[in-house]
N, C-alpha and C positions, 0 to 999 in steps of 0.2 A: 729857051726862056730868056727874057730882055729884062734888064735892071729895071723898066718902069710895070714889071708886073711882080715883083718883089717887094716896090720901094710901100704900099700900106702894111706889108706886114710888118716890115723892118721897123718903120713908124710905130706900128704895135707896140715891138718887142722896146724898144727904146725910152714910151711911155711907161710901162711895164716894167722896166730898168728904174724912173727917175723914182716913178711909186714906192718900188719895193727900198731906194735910197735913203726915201725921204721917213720911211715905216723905219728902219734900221737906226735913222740918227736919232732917235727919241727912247733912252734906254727903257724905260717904263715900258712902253708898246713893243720893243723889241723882247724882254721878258715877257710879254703876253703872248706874242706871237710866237716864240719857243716855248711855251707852256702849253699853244693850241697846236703846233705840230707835237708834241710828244704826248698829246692826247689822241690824235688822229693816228699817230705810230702804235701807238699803246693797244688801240682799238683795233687797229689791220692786223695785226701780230696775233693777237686772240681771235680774230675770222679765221685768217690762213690758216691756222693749228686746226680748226674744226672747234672751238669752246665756246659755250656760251658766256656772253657777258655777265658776271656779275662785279662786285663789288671791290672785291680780294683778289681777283685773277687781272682786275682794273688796276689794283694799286701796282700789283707785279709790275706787270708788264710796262707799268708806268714807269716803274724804278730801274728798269733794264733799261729803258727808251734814252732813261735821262743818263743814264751811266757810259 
């Protein structure tokens, strides 16, 4: 494999670097965005167990996420 068949993905991942930089310096959105990953953890935790989602098993699992 030769560096110029790397060099778009790396281009990718570097884009992908400044984004998530520029997401991080804005604390507002950076509280959003840890509030939508421990929503998305909250929700994989309750599949993987085998439970259905409700409401109460929702806040659990949230309160673990964030702890």
């Amino acid at each position: 494999m030769t560096v110029l068949s790397l060099l778009p993905a790396l281009l990718a991942a570097e884009r992908a670097l400044g984004r998530l930089d520029q997401a991080l310096a804005d604390p507002a959105r950076r509280r959003r965005l840890a509030a939508d990953a421990a929503r998305r953890s909250a929700a994989a935790v309750i599949r993987l167990d085998g439970h259905r989602l409700d409401a109460h098993d929702f806040q659990r699992a949230l309160a673990v996420a964030f702890s």
